[in-house]
Structure formats: structure tokens, C-alpha cells
C-alpha positions as CSV (number, residue, x, y, z in Angstrom):
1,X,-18.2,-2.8,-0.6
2,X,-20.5,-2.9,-3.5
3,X,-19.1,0.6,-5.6
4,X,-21.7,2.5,-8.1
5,X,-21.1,6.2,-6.7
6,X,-18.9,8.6,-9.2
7,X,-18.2,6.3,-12.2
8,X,-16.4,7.2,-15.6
9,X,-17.2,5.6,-18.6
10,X,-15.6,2.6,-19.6
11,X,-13.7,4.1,-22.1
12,X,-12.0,6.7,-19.8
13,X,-11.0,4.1,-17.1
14,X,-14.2,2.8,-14.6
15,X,-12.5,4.3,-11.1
16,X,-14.9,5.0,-8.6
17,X,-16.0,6.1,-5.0
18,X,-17.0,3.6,-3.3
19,X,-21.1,3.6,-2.8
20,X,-21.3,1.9,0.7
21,X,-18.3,3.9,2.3
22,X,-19.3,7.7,0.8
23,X,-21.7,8.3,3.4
24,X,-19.0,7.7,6.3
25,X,-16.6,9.4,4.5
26,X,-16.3,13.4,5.4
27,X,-15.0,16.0,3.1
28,X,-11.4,17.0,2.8
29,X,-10.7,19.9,5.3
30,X,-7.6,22.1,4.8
31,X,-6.9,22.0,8.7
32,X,-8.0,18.5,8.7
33,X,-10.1,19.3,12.3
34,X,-13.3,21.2,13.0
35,X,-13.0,25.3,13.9
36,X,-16.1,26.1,15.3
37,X,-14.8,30.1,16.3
38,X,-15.7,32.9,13.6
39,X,-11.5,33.2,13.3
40,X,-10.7,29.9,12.5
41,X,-13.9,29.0,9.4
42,X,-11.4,29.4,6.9
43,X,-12.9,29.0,3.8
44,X,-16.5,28.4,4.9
45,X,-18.7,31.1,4.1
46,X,-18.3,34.6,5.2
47,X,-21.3,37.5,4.8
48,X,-18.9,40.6,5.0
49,X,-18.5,41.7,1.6
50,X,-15.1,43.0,2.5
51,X,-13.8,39.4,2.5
52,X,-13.0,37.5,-0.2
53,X,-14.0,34.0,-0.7
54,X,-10.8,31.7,0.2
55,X,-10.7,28.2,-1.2
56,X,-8.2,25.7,0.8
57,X,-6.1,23.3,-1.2
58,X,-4.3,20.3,0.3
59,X,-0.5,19.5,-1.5
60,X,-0.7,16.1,-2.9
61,X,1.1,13.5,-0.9
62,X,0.9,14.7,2.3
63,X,-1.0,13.8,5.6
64,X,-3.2,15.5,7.7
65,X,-1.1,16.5,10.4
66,X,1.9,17.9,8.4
67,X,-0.3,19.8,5.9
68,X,0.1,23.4,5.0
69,X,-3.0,25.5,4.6
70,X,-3.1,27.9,1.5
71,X,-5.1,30.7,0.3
72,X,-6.5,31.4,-2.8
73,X,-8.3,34.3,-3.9
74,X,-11.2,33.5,-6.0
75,X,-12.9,35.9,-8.3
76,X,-16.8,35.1,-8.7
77,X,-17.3,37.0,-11.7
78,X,-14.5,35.8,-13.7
79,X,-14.9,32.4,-15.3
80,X,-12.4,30.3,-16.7
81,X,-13.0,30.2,-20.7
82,X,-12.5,26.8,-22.7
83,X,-10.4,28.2,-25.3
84,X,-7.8,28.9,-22.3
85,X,-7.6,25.2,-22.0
86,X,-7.5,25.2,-25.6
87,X,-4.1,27.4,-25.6
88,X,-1.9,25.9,-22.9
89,X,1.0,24.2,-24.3
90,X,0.8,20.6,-23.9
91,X,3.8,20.6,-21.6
92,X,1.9,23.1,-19.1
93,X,-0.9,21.0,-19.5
94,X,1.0,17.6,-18.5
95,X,2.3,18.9,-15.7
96,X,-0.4,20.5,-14.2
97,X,-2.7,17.1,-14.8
98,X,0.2,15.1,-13.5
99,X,-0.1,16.5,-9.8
100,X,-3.4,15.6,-9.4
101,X,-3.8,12.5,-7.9
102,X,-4.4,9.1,-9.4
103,X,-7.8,8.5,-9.3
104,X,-9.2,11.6,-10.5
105,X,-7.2,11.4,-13.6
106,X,-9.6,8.5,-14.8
107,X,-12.4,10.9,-14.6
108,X,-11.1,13.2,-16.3
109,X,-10.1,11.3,-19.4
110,X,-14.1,11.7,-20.1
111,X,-13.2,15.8,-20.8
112,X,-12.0,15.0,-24.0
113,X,-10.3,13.1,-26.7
114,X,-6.9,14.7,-26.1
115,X,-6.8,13.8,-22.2
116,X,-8.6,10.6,-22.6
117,X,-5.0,9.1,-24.4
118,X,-3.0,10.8,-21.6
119,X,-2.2,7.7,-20.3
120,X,-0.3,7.6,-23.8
121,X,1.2,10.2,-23.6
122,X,5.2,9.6,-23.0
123,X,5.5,13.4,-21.4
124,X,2.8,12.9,-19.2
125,X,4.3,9.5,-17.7
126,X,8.0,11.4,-17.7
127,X,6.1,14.5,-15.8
128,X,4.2,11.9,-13.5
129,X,7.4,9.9,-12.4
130,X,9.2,13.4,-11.0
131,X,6.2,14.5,-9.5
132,X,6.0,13.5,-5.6
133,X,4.4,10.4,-5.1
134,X,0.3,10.7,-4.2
135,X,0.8,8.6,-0.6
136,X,0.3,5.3,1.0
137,X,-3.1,3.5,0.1
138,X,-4.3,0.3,1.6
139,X,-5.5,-2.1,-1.4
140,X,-8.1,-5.0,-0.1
141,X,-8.5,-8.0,-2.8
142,X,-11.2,-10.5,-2.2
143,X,-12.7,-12.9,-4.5
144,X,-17.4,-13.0,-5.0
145,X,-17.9,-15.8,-6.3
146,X,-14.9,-16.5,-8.2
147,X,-14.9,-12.4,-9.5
148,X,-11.6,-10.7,-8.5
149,X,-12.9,-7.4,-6.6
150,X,-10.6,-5.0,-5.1
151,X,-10.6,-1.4,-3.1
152,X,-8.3,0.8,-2.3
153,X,-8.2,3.6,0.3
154,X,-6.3,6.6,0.2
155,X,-4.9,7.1,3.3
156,X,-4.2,11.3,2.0
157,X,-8.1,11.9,0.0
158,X,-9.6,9.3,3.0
159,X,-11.7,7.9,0.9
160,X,-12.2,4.4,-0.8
161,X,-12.1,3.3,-4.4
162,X,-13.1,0.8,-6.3
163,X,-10.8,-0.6,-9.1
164,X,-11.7,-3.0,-11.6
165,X,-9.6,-6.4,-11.5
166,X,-11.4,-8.4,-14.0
167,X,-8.7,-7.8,-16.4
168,X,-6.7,-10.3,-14.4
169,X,-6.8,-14.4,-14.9
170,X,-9.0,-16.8,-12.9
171,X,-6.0,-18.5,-11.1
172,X,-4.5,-15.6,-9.5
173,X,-5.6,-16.1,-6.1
174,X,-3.1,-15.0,-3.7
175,X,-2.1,-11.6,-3.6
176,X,1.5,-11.6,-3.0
177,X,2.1,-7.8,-2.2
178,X,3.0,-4.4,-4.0
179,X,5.8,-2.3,-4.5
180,X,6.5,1.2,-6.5
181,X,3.3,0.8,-7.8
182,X,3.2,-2.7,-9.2
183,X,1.4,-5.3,-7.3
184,X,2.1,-8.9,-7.1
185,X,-0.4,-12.3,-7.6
186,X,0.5,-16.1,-7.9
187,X,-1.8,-19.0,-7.9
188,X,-2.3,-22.6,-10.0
189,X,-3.1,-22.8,-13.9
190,X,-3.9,-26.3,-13.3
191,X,-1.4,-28.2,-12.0
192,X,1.4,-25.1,-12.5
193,X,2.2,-22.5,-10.2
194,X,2.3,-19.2,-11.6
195,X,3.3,-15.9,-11.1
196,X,2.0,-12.1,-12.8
197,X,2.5,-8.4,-11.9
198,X,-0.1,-6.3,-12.7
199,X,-0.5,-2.0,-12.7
200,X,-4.3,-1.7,-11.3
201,X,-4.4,2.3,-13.3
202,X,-3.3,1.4,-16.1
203,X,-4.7,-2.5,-16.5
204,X,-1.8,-4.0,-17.7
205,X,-0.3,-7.7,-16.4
206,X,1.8,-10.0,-17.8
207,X,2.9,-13.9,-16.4
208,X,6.2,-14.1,-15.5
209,X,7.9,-17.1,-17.3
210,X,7.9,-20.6,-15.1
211,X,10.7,-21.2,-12.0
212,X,13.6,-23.7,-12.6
213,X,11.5,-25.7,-9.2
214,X,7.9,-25.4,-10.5
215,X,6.4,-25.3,-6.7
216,X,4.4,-22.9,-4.7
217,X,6.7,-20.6,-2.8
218,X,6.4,-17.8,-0.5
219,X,7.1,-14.4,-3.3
220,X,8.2,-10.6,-2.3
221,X,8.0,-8.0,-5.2
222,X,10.8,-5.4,-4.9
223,X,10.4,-2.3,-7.7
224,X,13.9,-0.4,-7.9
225,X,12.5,2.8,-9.6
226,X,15.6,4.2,-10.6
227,X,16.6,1.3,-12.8
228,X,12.9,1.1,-14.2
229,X,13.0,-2.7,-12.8
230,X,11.5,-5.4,-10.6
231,X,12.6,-8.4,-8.9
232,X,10.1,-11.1,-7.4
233,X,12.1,-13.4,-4.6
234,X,11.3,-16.7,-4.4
235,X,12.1,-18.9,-1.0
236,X,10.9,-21.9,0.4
237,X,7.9,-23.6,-0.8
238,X,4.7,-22.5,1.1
239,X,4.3,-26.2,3.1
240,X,7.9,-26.1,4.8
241,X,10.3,-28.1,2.2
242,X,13.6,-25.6,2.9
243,X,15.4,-28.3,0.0
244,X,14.7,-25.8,-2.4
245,X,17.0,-23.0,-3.7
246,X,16.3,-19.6,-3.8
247,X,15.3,-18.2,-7.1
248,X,15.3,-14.1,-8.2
249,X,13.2,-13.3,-10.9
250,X,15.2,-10.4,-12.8
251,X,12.6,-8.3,-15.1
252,X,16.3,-7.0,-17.0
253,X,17.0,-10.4,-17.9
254,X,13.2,-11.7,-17.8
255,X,14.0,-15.1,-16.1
256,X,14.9,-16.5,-13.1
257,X,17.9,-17.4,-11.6
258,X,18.7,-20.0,-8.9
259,X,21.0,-18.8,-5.7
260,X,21.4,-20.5,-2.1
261,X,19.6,-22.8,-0.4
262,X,18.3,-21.4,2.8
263,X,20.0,-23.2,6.0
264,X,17.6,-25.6,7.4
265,X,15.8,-23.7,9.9
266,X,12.3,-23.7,12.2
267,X,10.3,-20.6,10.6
268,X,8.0,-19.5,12.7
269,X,6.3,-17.4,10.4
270,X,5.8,-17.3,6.3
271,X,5.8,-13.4,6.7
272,X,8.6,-11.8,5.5
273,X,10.4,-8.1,5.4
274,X,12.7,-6.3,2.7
275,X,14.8,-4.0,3.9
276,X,17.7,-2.2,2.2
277,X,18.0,-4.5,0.0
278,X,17.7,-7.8,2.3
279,X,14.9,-10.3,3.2
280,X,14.2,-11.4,6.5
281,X,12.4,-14.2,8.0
282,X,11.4,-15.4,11.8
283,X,13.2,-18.8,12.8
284,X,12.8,-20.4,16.1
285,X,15.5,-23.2,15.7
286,X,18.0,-21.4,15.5
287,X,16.0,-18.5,17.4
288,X,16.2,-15.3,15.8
289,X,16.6,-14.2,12.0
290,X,17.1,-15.5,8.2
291,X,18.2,-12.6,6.5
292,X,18.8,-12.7,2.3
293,X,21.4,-10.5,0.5
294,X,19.8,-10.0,-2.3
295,X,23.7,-8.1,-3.6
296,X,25.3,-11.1,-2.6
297,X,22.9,-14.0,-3.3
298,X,23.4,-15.8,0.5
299,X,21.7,-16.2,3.5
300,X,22.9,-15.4,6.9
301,X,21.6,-16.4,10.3
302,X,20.9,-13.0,13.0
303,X,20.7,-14.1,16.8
304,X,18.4,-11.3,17.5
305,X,16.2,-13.1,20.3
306,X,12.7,-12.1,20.5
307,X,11.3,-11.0,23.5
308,X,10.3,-12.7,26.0
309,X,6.0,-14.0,26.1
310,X,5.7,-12.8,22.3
311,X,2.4,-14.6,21.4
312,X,2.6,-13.6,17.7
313,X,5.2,-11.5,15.6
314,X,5.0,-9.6,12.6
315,X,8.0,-8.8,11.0
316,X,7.4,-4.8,9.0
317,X,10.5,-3.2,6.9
318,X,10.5,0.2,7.5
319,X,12.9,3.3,5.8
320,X,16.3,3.8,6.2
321,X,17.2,0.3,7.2
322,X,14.9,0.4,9.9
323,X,13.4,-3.2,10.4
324,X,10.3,-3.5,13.0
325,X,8.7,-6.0,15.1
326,X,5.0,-6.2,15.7
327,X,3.8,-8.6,18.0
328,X,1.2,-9.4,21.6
329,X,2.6,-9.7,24.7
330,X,1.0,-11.5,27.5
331,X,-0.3,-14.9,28.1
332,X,-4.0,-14.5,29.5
333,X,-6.0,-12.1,28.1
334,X,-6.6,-9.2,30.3
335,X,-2.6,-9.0,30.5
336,X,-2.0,-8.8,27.0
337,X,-0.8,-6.0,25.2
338,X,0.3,-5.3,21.3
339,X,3.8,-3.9,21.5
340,X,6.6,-2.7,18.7
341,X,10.4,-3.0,18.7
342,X,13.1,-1.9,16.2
343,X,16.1,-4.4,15.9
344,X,19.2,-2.3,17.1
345,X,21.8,-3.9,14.0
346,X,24.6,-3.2,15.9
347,X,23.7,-4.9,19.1
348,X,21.7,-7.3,17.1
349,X,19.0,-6.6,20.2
350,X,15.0,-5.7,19.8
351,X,13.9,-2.5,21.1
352,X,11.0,-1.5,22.2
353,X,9.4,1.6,20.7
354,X,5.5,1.9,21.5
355,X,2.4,0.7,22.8
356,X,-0.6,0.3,21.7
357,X,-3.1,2.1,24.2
358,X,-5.4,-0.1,25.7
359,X,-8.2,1.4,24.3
360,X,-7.4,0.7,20.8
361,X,-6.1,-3.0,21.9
362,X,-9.8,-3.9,23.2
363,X,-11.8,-2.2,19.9
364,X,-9.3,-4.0,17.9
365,X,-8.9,-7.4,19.1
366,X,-11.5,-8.5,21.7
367,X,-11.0,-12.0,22.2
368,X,-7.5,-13.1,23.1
369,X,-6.8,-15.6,20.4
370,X,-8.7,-13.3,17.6
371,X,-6.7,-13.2,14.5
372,X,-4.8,-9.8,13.0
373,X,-2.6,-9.0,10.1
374,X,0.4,-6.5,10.7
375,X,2.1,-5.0,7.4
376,X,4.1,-1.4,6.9
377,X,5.3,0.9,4.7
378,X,7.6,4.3,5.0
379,X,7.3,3.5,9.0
380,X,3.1,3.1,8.4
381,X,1.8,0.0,10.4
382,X,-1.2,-1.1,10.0
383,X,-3.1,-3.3,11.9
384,X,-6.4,-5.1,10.5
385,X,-8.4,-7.6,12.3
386,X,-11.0,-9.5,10.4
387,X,-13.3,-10.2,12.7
388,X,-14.1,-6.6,13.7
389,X,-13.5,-5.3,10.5
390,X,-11.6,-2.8,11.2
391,X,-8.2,-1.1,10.4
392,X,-5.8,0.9,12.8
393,X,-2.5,2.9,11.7
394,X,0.2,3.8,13.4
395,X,2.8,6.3,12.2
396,X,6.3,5.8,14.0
397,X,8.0,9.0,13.1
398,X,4.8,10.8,14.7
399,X,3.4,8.4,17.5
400,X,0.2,8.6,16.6
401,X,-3.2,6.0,15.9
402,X,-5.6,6.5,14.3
403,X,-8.4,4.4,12.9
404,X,-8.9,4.1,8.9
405,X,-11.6,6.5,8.2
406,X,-14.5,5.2,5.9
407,X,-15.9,1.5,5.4
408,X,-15.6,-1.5,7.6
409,X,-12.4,-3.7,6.0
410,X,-13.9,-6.7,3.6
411,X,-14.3,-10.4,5.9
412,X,-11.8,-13.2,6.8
413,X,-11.1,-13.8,2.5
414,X,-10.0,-10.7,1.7
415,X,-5.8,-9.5,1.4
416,X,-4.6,-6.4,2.3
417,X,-1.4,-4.6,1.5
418,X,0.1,-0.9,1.5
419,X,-0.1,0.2,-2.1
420,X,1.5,3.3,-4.1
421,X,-0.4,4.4,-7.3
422,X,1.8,5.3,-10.0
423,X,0.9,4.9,-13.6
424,X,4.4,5.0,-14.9
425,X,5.6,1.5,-13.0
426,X,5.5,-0.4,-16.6
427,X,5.0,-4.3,-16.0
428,X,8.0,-4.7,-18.3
């Protein structure tokens, strides 16, 4: 995904549309579906002269489905003068710039000097952090050759972006995750496995400082927001040795400290899900859960038995304590089916909650032992499968799938995570 399209400068920030997705990607529509009859063309254009033009606008953060239409009058013959720019106390003017969403705001730094520093700007950040949050993205991060790239699509504006990420080191590979804004990478400086956190808006990074056991591990990023803080979870190493503790980076502290071992299990998975402020991992010996208080510093063993002919399972935190299970059912392939449960805590039992319709199984996986990622966010699931190149979401609270409108997802290298655009998560 190649992106030239709309480009600032590179002094205003070098956000962009990406060039090979802006031809399949339609326009923002009030309704968010087509009215072909005379009643429903809201805002299209209108020859009686006793009708006023009416421009729709779409409240920032919210979907398609659940979005409210609204009507403005617009006056062709007035025009809005510079000078009333010029007069709006600054304020006024940081609030109004911090509703609009993310990625415009880099094209807009070009307007002037003033805005261009916005990013700056301590009021603008404090208006920004009260303001509701833009909505789930999907960021894709891919290395060509040995050049971090990275997209991200905006599941509310449907339409990709490409964001610099040559700010970063060589040796951060592996993209870990993202949380409140903040996204996650870890790889080898040589011989020593490190770990950053990065804001893609605003460019910063830093290395976190080294673990007390200097081995690769599988890494979560948790941002608390209301502490202005971040925690990065370290369990076992990524090749199976469960002899090593758990380690908590603390950003309040800026170091690590060292808490349980995890029980010797059989993980069945390196994929794990925070929840409510615990971890949780697949075991098959003892069969059923590892879950992490993070509060309390221990593990603890939940024999919550996964159903029965589960092929491959996906473990996807979702809100208020809900915790979700993705997975196929079936062994030969014109029986098999992708299914979701929730884990019922109290009877420590899996659930099941949808489907996937066949239709959507058979675009999205169309050999039986094709390979798929499963992640979530706010009860989003998303399903990608690598070698159709394509992305499917599923919202919970609202049954519905729908494909992710726009480009093809990048080939078998690249990582994808949900991703939340805030330009006041500080890497600090």
C-alpha cells in the first residue's frame, strides 16, 4: 500500500491517504447507505430554490449504524472571513480543533504557524484528552526491505492512512500491541532483547530500560489513562522456558519488577487477553486458563474447558470483564465453522454467542488449514486472513459483519492490531 495521495509537508506532520486504497474507498455518507427516492437525497443537490442547501455531519467516534444525521443550514453568499479566525480566543479555538479527528489535524498544521505548534500546545492536549475518543482503527506494520512501513484504517472515516515509522530503530521488529493510544515493539539490539513504546501522531519513542532476565518474552501493553501511566507485562520466554518469573514494567517507577513464576503448564497458544485488570493464557495440561492478577502479582489456574473439536482458539478481552473465545469448529473441512463463546466467570463455563455465516467463513478462509489472526477491542473482533487479504469485523453488542472497507490487508509479514489515536498518551 504504496501512500502519495493527500500529503502535508514534512514540517506539519507527513499523514496521508493512502494512494492505492482511495479509489475503493467511497465518501462519508451521513446515513451511511444509498437513498435513491427524491425524500431521502439528503444533502445531495436540490433545484427548488425554496430549499436550502443541507450539509450532513457525522459526530466523531461513532459508527455507521448508530449515527445521528444533522442539518445545517448553509448560506452561499456568506463567506467565512480570515480575520474571524483571527479573533477566536485560543481556548474556542482548541476546542473546536480538538474534535476533529486525528489525522486531519496534521493537515492542518500547514494553515499556519500558530496551529502548526498545536501539538505544543498544553490546552490543546488537556481539551483533546476530555474530548470522546476518535474510534477503533486497525494499524498494519510490515517491514520493505528492512524500512518499517505502517497503515492504519479508521474503522469511523473508512479510509486508510499511511503513517511514517522511520522515526523508530532498526531492531524493532515485532509489534507487540497498542493500548490508549501508545503502541508497543520489541526485538534484538544485537544480542539484547529490547523493548520501546512509541505514539505514531506525535513521533515520539523511547527504550524501556533492560529486564532483570534479559530474554525474549511474550509482552502486553496496558495504558491506565487516568493515572497518565503504562505497564508492559512480561511472561514466559517466547520458545516455552516457564522457569522464568514474571516481570511488570511500571512507567511511575520506570523499571521493572519481578513477581511469580507462572505454574508449569502446556500453553497452547502465545496469545494472550487483558481483562479487568488480569492476563489470561490457553493451557492444555492443565486444560483450561492461566490467569495473572496484575493487583495481586500471582497466577491462578481457571478449569474453564474448551469446547469440544476446537481446531484453533483465540483468546479476545472484551469490556466490562467480558473475556471471549474465537476459534473453528469442525474437523474436515466442509463441516467446519468459526464460532465465538464468552466465559460465564461464575460457572467457569464457555458460552456460545455467534456464528460466523457461512458465506463469510468460505470468502475468508478457503482452505481448511489456511491461517487467520483473531484480535478485539470494546467487543470489535476482527478476523484477518493473510492469504486472501482480507479483514472481517464483528461487532458483539450489535451482531453484525461486515468486511473492512478499502485496500486488500498487507501479506503473510505484516502485524495487525486494534489501535486508538490519541496524541496526549505521552511515552513517559
Amino acid at each position: 500500500m504504496a501512500g502519495s495521495g493527500i500529503s502535508s509537508e514534512s514540517g506539519s506532520g507527513a499523514f496521508r491517504d493512502d494512494e492505492n486504497c482511495h479509489k475503493q474507498v467511497s465518501p462519508i455518507r451521513g446515513g451511511g447507505s444509498r437513498n435513491t427516492s427524491p425524500s431521502g437525497r439528503v444533502g445531495s443537490r436540490n433545484t427548488s430554490p425554496s430549499r436550502q442547501k443541507v450539509i450532513k455531519t457525522k459526530p466523531r467516534g461513532l459508527d455507521e449504524e448508530t449515527v445521528a444525521t444533522f442539518g445545517k443550514v448553509v448560506h452561499p453568499d456568506v463567506q467565512m472571513e480570515d480575520n474571524i479566525w483571527a479573533m477566536l480566543p485560543e481556548d474556542l479555538l482548541n476546542e473546536i480543533l480538538a474534535r476533529v479527528p486525528p489525522f486531519m489535524i496534521f493537515r492542518l498544521r500547514s494553515v499556519c504557524k500558530r496551529w502548526n505548534l498545536i501539538l505544543q500546545d498544553h490546552s490543546f492536549l488537556k481539551f483533546h484528552s476530555q474530548v470522546p475518543s476518535h474510534g477503533p482503527c486497525l494499524l498494519t506494520f510490515w517491514k520493505n526491505s528492512q524500512t518499517p512501513q505502517c497503515s492504519v484504517f479508521s474503522l469511523p472515516l473508512k479510509t486508510w492512512y499511511r503513517i511514517p515509522f522511520n522515526f523508530l530503530p532498526q531492531w524493532a521488529f515485532w509489534l507487540v500491541g497498542s493500548s490508549g493510544g501508545l503502541v508497543c515493539f520489541s526485538g534484538l539490539d544485537g544480542l539484547t532483547f529490547r523493548t520501546l513504546v512509541c505514539n505514531p501522531l506525535t513521533q515520539t519513542w523511547r527504550t524501556l530500560p533492560s529486564m532483570n532476565y534479559d530474554q525474549q518474552r511474550q509482552l502486553i501493553v496496558v495504558v491506565d489513562r487516568t493515572d497518565k501511566s503504562f505497564k508492559v507485562i512480561a511472561t514466559s520466554d517466547i520458545y516455552g522456558d516457564r522457569s522464568l518469573p514474571t516481570e511488570v514494567y511500571d512507567s511511575k517507577i520506570d523499571k521493572w519488577t519481578v513477581h511469580q513464576i507462572m505454574p508449569a503448564v502446556n500453553l497452547c497458544s502465545s496469545k494472550m487477553a487483558y481483562c479487568d485488570s488480569r492476563l489470561y493464557l490457553e493451557t492444555l495440561s492443565p486444560l483450561g486458563l492461566m490467569m495473572y492478577r496484575l493487583d495481586l502479582g500471582y497466577w491462578e489456574h481457571i478449569p474453564a474447558k474448551f469446547p469440544r473439536s476446537l481446531l484453533d482458539g483465540y483468546l479476545v478481552a472484551g469490556t466490562h470483564k467480558r473475556l471471549f473465545l474465537v476459534g473453528r469448529i469442525g474437523l474436515y473441512s466442509t463441516l467446519q465453522s468459526m464460532r465465538i463463546w464468552e466465559l460465564d466467570h461464575a460457572k467457569i463455563m464457555w458460552v456460545e454467542i455467534s456464528r460466523m455465516p457461512p458465506k463469510y467463513f468460505r470468502a475468508l478462509l478457503r482452505l481448511s488449514a489456511e491461517r487467520f489472526e483473531c484480535f478485539g477491542q470494546d467487543n470489535l473482533i476482527c478476523f484477518t486472513s493473510w492469504n486472501q487479504g482480507k479483514g472481517l469485523l464483528y461487532d458483539v453488542d450489535k451482531k453484525v459483519w461486515s468486511w473492512i472497507a478499502g485496500c486488500a490487508l498487507q501479506s503473510f509479514n505484516s502485524q495487525v492490531c486494534f489501535y486508538e489515536p490519541r496524541f496526549d498518551a505521552s511515552v513517559h
